[in-house]
C-alpha positions as CSV (number, residue, x, y, z in Angstrom):
1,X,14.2,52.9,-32.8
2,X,10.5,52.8,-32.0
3,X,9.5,52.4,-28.9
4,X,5.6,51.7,-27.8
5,X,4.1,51.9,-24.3
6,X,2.1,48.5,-23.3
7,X,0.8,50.1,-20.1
8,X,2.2,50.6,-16.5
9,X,6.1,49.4,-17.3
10,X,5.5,47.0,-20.1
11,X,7.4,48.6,-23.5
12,X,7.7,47.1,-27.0
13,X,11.1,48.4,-28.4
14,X,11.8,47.8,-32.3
15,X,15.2,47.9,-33.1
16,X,16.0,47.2,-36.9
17,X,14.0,43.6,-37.5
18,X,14.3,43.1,-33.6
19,X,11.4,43.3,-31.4
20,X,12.1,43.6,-27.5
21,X,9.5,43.5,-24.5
22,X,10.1,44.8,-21.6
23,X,8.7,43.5,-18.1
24,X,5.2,42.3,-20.4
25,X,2.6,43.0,-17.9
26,X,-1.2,43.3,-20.1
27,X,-3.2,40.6,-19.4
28,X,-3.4,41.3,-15.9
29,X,-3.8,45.1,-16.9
30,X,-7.0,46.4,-17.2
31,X,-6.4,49.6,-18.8
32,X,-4.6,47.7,-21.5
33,X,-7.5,45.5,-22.1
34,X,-7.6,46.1,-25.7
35,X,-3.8,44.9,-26.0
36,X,-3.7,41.2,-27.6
37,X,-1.0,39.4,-25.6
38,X,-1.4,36.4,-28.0
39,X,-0.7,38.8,-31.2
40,X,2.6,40.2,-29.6
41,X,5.8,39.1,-30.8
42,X,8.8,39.2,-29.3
43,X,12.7,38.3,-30.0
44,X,13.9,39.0,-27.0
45,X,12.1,39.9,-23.7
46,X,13.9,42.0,-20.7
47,X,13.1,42.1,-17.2
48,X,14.1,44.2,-14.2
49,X,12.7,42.5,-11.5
50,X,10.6,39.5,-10.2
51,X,7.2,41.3,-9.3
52,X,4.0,39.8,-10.7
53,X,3.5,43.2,-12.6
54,X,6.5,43.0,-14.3
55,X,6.2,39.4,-15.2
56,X,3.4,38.4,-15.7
57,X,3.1,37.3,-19.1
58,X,6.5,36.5,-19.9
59,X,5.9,32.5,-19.7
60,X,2.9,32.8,-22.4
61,X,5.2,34.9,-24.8
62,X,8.3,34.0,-24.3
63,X,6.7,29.7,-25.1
64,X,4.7,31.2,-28.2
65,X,7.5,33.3,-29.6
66,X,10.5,32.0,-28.5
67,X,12.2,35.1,-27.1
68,X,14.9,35.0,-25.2
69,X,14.8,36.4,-21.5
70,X,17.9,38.8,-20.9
71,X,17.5,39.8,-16.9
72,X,19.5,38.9,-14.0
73,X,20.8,35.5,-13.2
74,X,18.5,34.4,-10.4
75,X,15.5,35.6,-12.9
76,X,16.4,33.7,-16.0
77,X,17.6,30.5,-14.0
78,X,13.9,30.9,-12.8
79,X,12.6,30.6,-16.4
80,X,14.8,28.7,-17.7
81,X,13.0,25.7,-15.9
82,X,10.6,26.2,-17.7
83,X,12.3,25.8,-20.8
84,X,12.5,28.9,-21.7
85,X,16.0,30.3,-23.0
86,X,17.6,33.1,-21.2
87,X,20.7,35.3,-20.9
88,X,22.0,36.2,-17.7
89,X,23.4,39.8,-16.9
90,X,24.3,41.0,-13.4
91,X,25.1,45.1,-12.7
92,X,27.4,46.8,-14.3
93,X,27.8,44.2,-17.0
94,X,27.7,45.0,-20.8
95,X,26.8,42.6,-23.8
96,X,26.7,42.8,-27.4
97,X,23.6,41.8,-28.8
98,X,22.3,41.2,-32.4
99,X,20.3,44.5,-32.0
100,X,22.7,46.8,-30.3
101,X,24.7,46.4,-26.4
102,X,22.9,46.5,-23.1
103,X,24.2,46.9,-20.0
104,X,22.7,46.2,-16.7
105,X,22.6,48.8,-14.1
106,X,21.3,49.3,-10.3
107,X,18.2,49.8,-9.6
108,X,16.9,50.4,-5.7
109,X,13.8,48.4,-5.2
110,X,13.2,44.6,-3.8
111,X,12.4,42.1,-6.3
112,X,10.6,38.3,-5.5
113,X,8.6,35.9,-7.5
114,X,4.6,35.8,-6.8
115,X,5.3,32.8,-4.6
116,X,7.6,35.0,-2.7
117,X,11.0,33.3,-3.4
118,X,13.6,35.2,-4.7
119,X,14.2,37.1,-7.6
120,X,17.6,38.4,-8.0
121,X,18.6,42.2,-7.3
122,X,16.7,44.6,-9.3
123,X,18.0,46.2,-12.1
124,X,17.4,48.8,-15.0
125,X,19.1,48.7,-19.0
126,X,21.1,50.9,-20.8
127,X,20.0,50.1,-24.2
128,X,22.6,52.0,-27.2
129,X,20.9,50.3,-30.7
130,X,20.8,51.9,-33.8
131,X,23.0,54.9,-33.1
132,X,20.4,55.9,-30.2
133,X,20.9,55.0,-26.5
134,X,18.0,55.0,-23.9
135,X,18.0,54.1,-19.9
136,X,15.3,52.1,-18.9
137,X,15.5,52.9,-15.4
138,X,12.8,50.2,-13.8
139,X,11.5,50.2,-10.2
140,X,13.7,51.9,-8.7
141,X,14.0,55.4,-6.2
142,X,16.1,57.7,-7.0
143,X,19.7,56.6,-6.4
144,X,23.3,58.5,-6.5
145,X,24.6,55.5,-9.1
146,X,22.7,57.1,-12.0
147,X,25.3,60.1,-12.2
148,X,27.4,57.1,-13.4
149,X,25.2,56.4,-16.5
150,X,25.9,59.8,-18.8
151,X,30.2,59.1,-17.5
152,X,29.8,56.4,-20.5
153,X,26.4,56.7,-22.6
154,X,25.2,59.8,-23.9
155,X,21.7,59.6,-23.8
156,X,19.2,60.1,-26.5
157,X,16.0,59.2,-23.9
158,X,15.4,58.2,-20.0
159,X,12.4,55.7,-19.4
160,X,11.5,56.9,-15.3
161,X,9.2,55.4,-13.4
162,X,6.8,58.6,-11.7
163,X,3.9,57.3,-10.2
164,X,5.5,57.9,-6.6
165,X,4.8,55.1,-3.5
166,X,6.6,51.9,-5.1
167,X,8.9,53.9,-6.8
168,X,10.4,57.6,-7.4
169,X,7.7,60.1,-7.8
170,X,7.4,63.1,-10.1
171,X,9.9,65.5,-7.8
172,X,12.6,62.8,-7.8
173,X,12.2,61.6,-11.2
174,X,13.5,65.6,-12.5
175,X,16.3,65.2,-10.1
176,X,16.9,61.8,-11.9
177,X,17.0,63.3,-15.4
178,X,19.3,65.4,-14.1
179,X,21.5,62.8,-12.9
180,X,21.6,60.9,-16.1
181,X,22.0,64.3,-17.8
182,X,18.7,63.5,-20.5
183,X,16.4,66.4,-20.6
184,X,13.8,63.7,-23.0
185,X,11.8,61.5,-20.3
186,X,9.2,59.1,-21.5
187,X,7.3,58.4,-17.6
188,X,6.3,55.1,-16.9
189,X,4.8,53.2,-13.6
190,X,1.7,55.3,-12.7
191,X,-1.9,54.9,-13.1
192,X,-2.2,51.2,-12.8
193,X,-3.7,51.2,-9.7
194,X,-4.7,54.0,-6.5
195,X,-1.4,53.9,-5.3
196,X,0.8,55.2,-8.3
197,X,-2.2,57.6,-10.1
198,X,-0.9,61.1,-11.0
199,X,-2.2,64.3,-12.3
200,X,-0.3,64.7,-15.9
201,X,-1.1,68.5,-15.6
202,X,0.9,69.1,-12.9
203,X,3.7,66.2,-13.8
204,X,4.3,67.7,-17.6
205,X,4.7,71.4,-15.9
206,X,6.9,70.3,-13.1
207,X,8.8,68.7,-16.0
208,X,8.9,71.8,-18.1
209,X,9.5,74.4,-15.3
210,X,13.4,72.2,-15.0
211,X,13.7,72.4,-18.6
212,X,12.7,68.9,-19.7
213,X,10.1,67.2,-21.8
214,X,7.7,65.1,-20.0
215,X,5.6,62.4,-22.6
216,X,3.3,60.3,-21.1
217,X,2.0,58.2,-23.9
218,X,-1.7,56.2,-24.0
219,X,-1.7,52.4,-24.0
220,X,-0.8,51.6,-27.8
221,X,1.4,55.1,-28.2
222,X,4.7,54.9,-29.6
223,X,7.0,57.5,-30.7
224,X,10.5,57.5,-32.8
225,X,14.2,58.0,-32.1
């Protein structure tokens, strides 16, 4: 499993011949500016919520490609008007997939389209592919229901969002890996913007000091499971 960071939540996943994207935010990215959207390919895309910066270039992929959008149901209905092919999920639900089973967990956050209709709850995936299983956590705070994840999946990695104000910051994020019993985070949601910027000094130590391995990887970086 190889897993490449696209910039603030946006991830390419390889799994086996299967490429997933998840919540493809670039174009409207500055610091992934030397990202190609149109060069991206994609069999399936996943989403967690309904926010521009998780969505934004799903339509432009997903028509080009012909992914397949696994989210909640309120999110793919959305897309599938616009003929785009989806599968619907809703929490707690599990699915067996070409590339391996996902199952859709909570997530504590609001989620609505840019023209502010609604989006569905937010959510986060447990991904278990190629005999390694990773949480892709979403925006989301910290919440009590991840103790349930490690009950059923043993984790291999946890994908946290850190850059604090929208979501969980750096404190809460090591009480999260905690929770979900993974002592391998890969951080995710900071930077983008004044509101979620970090200093990765202090974030990789605060990590370490609790006995866990933060990575926060460049636009482009990928790293193997």
């Amino acid at each position: 499993m190889k897993i490449s960071f696209l910039g603030h939540a946006s991830l390419k996943i390889q799994i086996g011949n299967i490429t997933l994207l998840v919540d493809p935010f670039i174009s409207g990215n500055p610091k992934a500016s030397h990202i190609d959207v149109d060069t991206l390919n994609a069999d399936y895309i996943l989403i967690t919520h309904a926010h521009q910066d998780h969505i934004l270039d799903v339509e432009q992929i997903a028509k080009r490609t012909g992914a397949i959008i696994i989210s909640n149901y309120e999110i793919v209905s959305h897309f599938q008007t616009l003929d785009i092919q989806g599968h619907p999920m809703n929490h707690g639900g599990n699915w067996e997939f070409d590339f391996g089973r996902i199952k859709y967990v909570n997530a504590i956050h609001t989620s609505s389209f840019p023209d502010g209709s609604y989006g569905g709850q937010p959510g986060g995936f447990v991904i278990e592919g190629e005999h390694k299983n990773i949480y892709i956590a979403g925006d989301t705070a910290l919440t009590y229901d991840m103790k349930l994840i490690p009950v059923s999946t043993k984790l291999d990695l946890a994908i946290l969002p850190i850059g604090d104000n929208f979501t969980m910051g750096i404190d809460d994020a090591i009480i999260a890996a905690d929770f979900v019993e993974c002592d391998k985070i890969l951080g995710y949601h900071f930077d983008t913007f004044g509101y979620i910027e970090i200093n990765h000094d202090e974030a990789k130590r605060k990590f370490f000091e609790n006995g866990k391995d933060l990575m926060l990887l460049e636009i482009g970086e990928s790293i193997e499971l």
